[in-house]
Predicted model as a PDB file, atoms N, CA, C, CB and O in Angstrom, pLDDT in the B-factor column:
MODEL        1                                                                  
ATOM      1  N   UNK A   1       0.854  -1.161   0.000  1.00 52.00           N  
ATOM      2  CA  UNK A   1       0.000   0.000   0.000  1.00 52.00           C  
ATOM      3  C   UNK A   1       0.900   1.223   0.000  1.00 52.00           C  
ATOM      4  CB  UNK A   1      -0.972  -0.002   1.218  1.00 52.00           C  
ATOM      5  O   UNK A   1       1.983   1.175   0.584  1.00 52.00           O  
ATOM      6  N   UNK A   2       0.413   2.539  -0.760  1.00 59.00           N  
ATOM      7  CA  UNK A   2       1.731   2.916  -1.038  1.00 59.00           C  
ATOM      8  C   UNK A   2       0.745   4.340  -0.222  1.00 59.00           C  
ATOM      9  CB  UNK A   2       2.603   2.827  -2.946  1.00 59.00           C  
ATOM     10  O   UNK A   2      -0.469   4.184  -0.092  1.00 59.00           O  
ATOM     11  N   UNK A   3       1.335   5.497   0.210  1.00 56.00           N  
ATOM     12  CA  UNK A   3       1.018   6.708   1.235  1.00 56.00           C  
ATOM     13  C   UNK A   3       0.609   7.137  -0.366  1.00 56.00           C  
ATOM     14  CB  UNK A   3       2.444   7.703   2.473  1.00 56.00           C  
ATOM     15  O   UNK A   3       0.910   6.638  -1.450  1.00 56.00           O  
ATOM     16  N   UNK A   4      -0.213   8.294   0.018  1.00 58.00           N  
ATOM     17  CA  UNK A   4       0.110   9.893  -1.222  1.00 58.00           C  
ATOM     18  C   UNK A   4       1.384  10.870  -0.409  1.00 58.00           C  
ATOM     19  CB  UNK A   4      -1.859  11.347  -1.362  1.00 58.00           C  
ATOM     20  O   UNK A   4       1.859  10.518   0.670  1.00 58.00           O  
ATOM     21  N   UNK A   5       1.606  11.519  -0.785  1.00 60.00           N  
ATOM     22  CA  UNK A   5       2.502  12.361  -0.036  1.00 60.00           C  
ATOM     23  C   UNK A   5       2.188  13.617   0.071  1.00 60.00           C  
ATOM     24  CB  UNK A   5       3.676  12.353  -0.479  1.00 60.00           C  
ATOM     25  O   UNK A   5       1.972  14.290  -0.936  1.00 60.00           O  
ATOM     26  N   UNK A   6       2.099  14.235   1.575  1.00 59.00           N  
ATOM     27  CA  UNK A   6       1.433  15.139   2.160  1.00 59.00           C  
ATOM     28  C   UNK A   6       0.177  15.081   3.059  1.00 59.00           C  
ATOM     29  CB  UNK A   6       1.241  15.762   1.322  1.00 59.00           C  
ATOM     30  O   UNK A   6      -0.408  15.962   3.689  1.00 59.00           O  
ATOM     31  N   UNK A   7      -0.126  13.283   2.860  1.00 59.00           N  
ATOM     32  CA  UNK A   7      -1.496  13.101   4.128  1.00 59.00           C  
ATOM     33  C   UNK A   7      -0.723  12.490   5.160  1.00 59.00           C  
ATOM     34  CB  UNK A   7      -3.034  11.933   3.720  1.00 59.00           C  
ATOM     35  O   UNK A   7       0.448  12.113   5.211  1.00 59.00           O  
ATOM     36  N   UNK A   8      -1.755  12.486   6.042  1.00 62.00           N  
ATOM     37  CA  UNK A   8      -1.731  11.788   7.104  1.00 62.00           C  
ATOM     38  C   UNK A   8      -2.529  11.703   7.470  1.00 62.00           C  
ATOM     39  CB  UNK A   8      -1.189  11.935   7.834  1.00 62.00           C  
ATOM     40  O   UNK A   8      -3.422  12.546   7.395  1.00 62.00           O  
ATOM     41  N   UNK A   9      -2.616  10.211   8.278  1.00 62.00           N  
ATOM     42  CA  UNK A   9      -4.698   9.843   8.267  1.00 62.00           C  
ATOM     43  C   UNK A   9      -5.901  10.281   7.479  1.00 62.00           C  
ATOM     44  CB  UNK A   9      -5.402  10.345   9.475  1.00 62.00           C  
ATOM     45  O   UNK A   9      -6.053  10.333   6.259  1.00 62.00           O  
ATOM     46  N   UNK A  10      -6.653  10.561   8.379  1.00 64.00           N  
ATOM     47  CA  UNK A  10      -7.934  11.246   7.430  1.00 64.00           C  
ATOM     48  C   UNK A  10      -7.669  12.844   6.992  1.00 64.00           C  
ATOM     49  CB  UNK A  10      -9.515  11.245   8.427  1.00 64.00           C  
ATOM     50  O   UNK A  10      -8.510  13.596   6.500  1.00 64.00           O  
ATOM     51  N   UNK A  11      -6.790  13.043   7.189  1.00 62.00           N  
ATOM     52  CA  UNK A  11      -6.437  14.625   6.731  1.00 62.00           C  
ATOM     53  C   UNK A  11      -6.095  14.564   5.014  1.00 62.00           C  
ATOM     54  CB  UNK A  11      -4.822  15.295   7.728  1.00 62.00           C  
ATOM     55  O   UNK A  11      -5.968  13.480   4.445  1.00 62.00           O  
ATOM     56  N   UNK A  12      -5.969  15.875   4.294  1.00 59.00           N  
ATOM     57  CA  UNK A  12      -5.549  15.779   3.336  1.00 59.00           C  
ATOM     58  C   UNK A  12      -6.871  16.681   2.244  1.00 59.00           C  
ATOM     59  CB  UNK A  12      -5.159  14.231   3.236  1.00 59.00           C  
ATOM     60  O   UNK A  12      -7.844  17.318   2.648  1.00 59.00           O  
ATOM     61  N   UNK A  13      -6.568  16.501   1.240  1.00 61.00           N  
ATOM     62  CA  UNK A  13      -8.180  17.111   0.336  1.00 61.00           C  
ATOM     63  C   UNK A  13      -9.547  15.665   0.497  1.00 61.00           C  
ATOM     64  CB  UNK A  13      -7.651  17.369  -2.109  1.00 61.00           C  
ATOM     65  O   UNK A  13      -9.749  14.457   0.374  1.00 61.00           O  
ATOM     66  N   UNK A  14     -10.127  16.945   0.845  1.00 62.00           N  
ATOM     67  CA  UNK A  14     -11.684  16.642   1.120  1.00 62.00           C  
ATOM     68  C   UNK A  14     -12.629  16.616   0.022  1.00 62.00           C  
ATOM     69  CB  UNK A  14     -12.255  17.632   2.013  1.00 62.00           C  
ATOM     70  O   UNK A  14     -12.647  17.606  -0.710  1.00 62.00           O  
ATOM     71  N   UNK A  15     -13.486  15.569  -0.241  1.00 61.00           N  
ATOM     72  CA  UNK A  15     -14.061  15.965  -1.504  1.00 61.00           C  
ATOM     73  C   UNK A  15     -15.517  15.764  -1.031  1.00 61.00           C  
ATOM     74  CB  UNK A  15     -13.562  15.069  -2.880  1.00 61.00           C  
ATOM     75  O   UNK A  15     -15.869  14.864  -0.268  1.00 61.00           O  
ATOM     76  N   UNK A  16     -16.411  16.802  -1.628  1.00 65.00           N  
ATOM     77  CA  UNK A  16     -17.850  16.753  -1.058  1.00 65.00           C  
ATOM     78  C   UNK A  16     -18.696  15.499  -1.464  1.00 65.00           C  
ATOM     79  CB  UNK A  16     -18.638  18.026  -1.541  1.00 65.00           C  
ATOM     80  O   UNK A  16     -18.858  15.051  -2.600  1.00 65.00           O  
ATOM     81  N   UNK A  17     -19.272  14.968  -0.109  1.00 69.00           N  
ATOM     82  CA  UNK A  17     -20.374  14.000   0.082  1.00 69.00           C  
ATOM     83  C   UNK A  17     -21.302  14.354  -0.744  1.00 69.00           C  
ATOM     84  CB  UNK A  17     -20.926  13.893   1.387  1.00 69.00           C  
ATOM     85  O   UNK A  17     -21.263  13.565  -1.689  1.00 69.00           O  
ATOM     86  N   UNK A  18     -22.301  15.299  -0.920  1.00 74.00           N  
ATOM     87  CA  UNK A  18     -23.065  15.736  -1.162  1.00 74.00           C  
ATOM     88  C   UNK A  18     -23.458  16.532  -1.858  1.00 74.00           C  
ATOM     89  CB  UNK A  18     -23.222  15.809  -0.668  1.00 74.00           C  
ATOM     90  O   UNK A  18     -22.893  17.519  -1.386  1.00 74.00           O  
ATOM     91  N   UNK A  19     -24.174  16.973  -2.877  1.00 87.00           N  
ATOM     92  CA  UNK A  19     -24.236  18.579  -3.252  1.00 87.00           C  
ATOM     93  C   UNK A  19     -25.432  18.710  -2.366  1.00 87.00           C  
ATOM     94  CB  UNK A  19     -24.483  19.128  -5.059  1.00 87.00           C  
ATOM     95  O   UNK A  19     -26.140  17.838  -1.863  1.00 87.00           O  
ATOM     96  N   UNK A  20     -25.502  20.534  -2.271  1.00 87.00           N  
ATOM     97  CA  UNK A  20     -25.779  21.047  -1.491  1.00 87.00           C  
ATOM     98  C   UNK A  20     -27.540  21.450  -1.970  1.00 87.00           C  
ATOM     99  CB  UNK A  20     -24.658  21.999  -1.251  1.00 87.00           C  
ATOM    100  O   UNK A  20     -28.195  22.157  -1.204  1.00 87.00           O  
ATOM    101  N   UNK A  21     -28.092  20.987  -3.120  1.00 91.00           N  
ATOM    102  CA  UNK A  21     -29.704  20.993  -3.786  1.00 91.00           C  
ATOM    103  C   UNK A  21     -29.641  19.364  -2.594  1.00 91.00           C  
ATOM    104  CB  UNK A  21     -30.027  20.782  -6.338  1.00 91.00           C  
ATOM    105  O   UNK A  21     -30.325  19.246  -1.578  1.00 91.00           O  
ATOM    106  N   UNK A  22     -28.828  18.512  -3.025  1.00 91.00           N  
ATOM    107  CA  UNK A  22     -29.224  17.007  -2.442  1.00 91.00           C  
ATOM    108  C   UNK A  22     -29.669  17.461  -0.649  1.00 91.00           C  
ATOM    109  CB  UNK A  22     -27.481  15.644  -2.585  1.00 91.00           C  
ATOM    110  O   UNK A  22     -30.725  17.043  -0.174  1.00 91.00           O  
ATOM    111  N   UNK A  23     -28.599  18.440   0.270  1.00 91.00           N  
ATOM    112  CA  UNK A  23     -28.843  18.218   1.292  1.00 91.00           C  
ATOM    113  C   UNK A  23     -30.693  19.273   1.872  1.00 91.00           C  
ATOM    114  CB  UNK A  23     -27.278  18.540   1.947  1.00 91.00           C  
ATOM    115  O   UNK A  23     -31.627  19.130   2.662  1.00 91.00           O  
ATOM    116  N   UNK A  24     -30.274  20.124   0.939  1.00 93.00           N  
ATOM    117  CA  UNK A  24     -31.754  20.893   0.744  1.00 93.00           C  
ATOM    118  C   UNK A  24     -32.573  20.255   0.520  1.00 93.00           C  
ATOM    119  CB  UNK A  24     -31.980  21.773  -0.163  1.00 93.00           C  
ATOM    120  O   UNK A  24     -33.671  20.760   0.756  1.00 93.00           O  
ATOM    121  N   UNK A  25     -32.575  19.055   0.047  1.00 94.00           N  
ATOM    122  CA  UNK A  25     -34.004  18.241  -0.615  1.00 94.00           C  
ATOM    123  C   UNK A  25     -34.158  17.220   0.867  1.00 94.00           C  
ATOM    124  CB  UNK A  25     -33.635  17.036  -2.568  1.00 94.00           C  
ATOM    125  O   UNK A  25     -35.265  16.736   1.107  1.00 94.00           O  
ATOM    126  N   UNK A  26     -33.231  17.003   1.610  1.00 95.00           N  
ATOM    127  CA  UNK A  26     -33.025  15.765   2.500  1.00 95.00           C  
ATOM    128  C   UNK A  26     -33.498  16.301   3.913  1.00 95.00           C  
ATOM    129  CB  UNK A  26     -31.355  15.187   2.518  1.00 95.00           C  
ATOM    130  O   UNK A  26     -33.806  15.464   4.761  1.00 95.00           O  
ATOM    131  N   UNK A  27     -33.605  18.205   4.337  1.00 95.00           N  
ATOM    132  CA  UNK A  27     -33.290  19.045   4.746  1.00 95.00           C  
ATOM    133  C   UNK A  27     -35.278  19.013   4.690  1.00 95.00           C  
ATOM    134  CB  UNK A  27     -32.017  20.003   4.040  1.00 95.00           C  
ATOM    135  O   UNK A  27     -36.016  18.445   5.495  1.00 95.00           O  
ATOM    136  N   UNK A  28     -35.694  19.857   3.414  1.00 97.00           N  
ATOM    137  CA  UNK A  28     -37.009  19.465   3.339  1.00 97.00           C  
ATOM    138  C   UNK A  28     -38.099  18.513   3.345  1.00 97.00           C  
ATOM    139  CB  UNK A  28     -37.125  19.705   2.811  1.00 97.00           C  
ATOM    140  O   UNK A  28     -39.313  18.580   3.533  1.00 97.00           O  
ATOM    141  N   UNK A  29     -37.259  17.601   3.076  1.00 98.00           N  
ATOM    142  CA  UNK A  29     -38.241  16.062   3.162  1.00 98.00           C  
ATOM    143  C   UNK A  29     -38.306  16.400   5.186  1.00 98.00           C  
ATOM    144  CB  UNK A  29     -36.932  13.850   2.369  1.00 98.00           C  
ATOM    145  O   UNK A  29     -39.274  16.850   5.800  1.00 98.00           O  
ATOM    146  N   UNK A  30     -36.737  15.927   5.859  1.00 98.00           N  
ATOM    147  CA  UNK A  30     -37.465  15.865   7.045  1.00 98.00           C  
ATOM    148  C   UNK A  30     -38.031  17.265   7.945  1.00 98.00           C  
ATOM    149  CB  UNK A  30     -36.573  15.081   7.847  1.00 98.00           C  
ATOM    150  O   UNK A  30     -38.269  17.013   9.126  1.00 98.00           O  
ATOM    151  N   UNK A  31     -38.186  18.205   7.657  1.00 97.00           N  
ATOM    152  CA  UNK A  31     -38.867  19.182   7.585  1.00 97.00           C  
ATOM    153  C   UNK A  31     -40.626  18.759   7.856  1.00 97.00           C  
ATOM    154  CB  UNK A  31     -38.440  19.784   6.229  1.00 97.00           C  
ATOM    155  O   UNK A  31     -41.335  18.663   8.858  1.00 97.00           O  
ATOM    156  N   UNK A  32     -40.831  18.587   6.410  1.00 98.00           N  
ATOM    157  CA  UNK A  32     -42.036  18.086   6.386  1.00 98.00           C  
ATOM    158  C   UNK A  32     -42.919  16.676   6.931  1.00 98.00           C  
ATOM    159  CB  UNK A  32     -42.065  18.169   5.345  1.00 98.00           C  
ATOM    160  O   UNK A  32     -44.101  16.446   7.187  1.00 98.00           O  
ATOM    161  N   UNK A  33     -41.973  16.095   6.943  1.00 98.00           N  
ATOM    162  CA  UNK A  33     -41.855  14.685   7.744  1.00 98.00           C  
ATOM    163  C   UNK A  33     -42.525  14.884   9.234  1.00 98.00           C  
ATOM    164  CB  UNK A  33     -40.109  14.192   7.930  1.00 98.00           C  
ATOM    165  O   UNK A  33     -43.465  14.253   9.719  1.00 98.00           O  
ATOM    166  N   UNK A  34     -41.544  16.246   9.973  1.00 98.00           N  
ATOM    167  CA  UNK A  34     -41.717  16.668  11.699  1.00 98.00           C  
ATOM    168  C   UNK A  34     -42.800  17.021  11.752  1.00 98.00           C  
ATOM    169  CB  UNK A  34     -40.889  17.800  12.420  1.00 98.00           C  
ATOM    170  O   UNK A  34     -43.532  16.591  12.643  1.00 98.00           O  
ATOM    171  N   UNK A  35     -43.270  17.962  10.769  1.00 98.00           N  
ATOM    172  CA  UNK A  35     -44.879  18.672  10.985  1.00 98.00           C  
ATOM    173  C   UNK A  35     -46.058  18.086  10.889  1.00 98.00           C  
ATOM    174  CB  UNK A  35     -45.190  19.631  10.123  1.00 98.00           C  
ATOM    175  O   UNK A  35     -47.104  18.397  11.459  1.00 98.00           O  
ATOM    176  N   UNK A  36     -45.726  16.709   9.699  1.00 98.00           N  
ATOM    177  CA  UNK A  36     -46.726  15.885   9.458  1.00 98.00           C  
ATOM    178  C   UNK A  36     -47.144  15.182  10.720  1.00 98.00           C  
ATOM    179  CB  UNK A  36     -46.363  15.003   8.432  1.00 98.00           C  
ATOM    180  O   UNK A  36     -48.304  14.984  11.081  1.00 98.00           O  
ATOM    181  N   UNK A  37     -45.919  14.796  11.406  1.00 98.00           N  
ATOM    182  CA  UNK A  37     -45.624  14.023  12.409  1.00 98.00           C  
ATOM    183  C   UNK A  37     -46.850  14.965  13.511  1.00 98.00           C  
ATOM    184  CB  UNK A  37     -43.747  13.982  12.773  1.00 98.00           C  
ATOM    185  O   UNK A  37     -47.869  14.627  14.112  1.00 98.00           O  
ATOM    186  N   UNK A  38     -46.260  15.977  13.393  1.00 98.00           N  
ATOM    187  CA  UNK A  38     -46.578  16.881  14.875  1.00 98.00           C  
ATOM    188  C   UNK A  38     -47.963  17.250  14.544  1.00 98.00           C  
ATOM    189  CB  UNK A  38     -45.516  18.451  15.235  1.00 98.00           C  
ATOM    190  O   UNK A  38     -48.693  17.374  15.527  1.00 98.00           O  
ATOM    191  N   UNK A  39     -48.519  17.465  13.346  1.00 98.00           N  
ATOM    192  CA  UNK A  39     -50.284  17.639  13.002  1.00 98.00           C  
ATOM    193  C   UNK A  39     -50.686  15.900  13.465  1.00 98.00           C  
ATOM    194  CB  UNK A  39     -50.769  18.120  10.728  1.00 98.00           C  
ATOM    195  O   UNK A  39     -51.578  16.233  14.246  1.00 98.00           O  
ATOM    196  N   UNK A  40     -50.687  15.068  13.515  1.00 97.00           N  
ATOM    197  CA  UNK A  40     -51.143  13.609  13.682  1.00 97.00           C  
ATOM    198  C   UNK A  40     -51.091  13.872  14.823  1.00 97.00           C  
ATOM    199  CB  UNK A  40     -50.436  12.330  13.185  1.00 97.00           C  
ATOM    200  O   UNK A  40     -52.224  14.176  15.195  1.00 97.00           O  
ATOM    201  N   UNK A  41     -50.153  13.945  15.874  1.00 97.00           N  
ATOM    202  CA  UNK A  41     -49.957  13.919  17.300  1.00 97.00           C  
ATOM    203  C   UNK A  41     -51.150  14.531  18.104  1.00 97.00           C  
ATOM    204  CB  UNK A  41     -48.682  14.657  17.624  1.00 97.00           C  
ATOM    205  O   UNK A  41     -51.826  14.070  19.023  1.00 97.00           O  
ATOM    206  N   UNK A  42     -51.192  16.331  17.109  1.00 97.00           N  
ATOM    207  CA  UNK A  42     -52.300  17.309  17.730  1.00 97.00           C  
ATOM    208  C   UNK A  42     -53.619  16.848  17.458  1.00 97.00           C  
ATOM    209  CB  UNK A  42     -52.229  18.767  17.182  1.00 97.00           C  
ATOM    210  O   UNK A  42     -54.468  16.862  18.349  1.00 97.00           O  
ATOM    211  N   UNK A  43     -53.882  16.420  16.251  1.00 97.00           N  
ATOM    212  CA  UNK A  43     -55.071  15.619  15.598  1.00 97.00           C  
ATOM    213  C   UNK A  43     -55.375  14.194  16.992  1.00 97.00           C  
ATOM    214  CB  UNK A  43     -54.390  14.853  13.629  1.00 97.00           C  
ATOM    215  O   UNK A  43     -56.408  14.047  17.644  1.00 97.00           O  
ATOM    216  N   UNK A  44     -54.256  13.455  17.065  1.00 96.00           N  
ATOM    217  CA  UNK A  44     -55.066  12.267  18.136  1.00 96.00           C  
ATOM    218  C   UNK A  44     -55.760  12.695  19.073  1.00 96.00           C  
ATOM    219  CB  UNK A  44     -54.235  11.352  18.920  1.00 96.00           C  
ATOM    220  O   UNK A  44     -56.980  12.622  19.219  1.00 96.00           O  
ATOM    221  N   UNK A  45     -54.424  13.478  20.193  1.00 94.00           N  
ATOM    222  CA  UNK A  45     -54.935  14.342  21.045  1.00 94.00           C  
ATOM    223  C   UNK A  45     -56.092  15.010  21.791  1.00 94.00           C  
ATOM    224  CB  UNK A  45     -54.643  14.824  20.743  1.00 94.00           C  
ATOM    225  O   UNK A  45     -56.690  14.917  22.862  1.00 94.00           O  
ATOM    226  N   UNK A  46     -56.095  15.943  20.339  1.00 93.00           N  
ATOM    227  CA  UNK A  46     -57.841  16.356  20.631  1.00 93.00           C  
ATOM    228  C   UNK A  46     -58.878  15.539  20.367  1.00 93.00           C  
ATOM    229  CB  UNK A  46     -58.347  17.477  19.859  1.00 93.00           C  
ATOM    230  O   UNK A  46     -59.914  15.732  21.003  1.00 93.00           O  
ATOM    231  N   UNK A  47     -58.833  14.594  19.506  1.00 93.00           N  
ATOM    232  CA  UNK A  47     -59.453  13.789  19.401  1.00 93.00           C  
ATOM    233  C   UNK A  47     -59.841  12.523  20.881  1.00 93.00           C  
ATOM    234  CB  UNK A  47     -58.825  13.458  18.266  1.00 93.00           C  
ATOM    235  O   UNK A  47     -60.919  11.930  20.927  1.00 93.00           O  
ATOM    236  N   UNK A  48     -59.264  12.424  21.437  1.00 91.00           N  
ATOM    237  CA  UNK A  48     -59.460  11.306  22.733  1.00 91.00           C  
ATOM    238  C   UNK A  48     -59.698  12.353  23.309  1.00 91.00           C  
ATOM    239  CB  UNK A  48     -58.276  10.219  23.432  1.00 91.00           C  
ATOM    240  O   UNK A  48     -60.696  12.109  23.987  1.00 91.00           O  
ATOM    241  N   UNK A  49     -59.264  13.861  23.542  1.00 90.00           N  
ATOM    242  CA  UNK A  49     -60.149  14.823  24.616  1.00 90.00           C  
ATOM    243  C   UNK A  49     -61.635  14.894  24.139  1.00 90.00           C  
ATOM    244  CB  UNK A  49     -59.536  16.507  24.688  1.00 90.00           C  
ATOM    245  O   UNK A  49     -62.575  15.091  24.909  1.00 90.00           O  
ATOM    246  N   UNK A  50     -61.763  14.695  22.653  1.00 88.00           N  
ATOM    247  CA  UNK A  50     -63.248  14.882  22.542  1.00 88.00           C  
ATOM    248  C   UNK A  50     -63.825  13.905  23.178  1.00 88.00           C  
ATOM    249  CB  UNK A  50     -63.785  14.930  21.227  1.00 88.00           C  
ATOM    250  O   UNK A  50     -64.857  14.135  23.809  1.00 88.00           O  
ATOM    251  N   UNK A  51     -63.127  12.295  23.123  1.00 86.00           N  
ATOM    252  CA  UNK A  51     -63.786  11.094  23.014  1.00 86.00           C  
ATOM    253  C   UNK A  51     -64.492  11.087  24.683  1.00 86.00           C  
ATOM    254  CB  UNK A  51     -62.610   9.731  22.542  1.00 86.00           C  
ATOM    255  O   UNK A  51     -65.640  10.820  25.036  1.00 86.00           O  
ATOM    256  N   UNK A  52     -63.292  11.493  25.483  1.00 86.00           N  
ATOM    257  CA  UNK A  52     -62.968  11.401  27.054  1.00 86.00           C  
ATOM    258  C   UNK A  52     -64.105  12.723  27.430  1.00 86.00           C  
ATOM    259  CB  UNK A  52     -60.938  11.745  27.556  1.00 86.00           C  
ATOM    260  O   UNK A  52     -64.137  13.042  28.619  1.00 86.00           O  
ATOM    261  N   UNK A  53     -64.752  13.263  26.754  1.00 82.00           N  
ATOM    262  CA  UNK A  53     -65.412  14.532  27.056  1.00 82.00           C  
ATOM    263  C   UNK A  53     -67.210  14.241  26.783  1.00 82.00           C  
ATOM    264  CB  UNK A  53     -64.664  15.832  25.933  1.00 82.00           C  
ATOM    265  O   UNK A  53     -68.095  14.863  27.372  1.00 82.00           O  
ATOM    266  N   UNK A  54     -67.466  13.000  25.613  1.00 77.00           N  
ATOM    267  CA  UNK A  54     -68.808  12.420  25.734  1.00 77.00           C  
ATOM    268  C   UNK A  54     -69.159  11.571  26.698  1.00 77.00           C  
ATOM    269  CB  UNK A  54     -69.115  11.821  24.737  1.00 77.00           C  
ATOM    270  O   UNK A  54     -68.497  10.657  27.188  1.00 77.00           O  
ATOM    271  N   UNK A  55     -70.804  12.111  27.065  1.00 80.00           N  
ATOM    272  CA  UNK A  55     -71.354  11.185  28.096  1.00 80.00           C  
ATOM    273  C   UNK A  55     -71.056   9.583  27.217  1.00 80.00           C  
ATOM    274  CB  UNK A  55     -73.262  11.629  28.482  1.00 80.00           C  
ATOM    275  O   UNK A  55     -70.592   9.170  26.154  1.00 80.00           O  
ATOM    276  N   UNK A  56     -71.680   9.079  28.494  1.00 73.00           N  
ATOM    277  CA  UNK A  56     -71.886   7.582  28.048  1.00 73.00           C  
ATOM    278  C   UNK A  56     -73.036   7.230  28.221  1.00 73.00           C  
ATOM    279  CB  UNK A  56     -71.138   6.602  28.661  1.00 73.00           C  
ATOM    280  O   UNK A  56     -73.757   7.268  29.218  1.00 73.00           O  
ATOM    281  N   UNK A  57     -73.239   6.785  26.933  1.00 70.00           N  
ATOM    282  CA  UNK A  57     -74.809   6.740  26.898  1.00 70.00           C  
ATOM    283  C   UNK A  57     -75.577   5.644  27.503  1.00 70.00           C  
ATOM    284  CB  UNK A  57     -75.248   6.738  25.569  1.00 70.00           C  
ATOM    285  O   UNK A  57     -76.807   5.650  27.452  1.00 70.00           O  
TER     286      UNK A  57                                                      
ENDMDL                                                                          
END                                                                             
Protein backbone atom coordinates (compact mmCIF):
# COMPACT_ATOMS: atom_id res chain seq x y z
CA UNK A 1 0.00 0.00 0.00
CA UNK A 2 1.73 2.92 -1.04
CA UNK A 3 1.02 6.71 1.23
CA UNK A 4 0.11 9.89 -1.22
CA UNK A 5 2.50 12.36 -0.04
CA UNK A 6 1.43 15.14 2.16
CA UNK A 7 -1.50 13.10 4.13
CA UNK A 8 -1.73 11.79 7.10
CA UNK A 9 -4.70 9.84 8.27
CA UNK A 10 -7.93 11.25 7.43
CA UNK A 11 -6.44 14.62 6.73
CA UNK A 12 -5.55 15.78 3.34
CA UNK A 13 -8.18 17.11 0.34
CA UNK A 14 -11.68 16.64 1.12
CA UNK A 15 -14.06 15.96 -1.50
CA UNK A 16 -17.85 16.75 -1.06
CA UNK A 17 -20.37 14.00 0.08
CA UNK A 18 -23.06 15.74 -1.16
CA UNK A 19 -24.24 18.58 -3.25
CA UNK A 20 -25.78 21.05 -1.49
CA UNK A 21 -29.70 20.99 -3.79
CA UNK A 22 -29.22 17.01 -2.44
CA UNK A 23 -28.84 18.22 1.29
CA UNK A 24 -31.75 20.89 0.74
CA UNK A 25 -34.00 18.24 -0.61
CA UNK A 26 -33.02 15.77 2.50
CA UNK A 27 -33.29 19.05 4.75
CA UNK A 28 -37.01 19.47 3.34
CA UNK A 29 -38.24 16.06 3.16
CA UNK A 30 -37.47 15.86 7.05
CA UNK A 31 -38.87 19.18 7.59
CA UNK A 32 -42.04 18.09 6.39
CA UNK A 33 -41.86 14.69 7.74
CA UNK A 34 -41.72 16.67 11.70
CA UNK A 35 -44.88 18.67 10.99
CA UNK A 36 -46.73 15.88 9.46
CA UNK A 37 -45.62 14.02 12.41
CA UNK A 38 -46.58 16.88 14.87
CA UNK A 39 -50.28 17.64 13.00
CA UNK A 40 -51.14 13.61 13.68
CA UNK A 41 -49.96 13.92 17.30
CA UNK A 42 -52.30 17.31 17.73
CA UNK A 43 -55.07 15.62 15.60
CA UNK A 44 -55.07 12.27 18.14
CA UNK A 45 -54.94 14.34 21.05
CA UNK A 46 -57.84 16.36 20.63
CA UNK A 47 -59.45 13.79 19.40
CA UNK A 48 -59.46 11.31 22.73
CA UNK A 49 -60.15 14.82 24.62
CA UNK A 50 -63.25 14.88 22.54
CA UNK A 51 -63.79 11.09 23.01
CA UNK A 52 -62.97 11.40 27.05
CA UNK A 53 -65.41 14.53 27.06
CA UNK A 54 -68.81 12.42 25.73
CA UNK A 55 -71.35 11.19 28.10
CA UNK A 56 -71.89 7.58 28.05
CA UNK A 57 -74.81 6.74 26.90
Amino acid sequence: MIRSPGTVGFEGNRAPVASSRLLGAIATSLAIGTLSLCLVVTLTVLSIKATVAMPIP
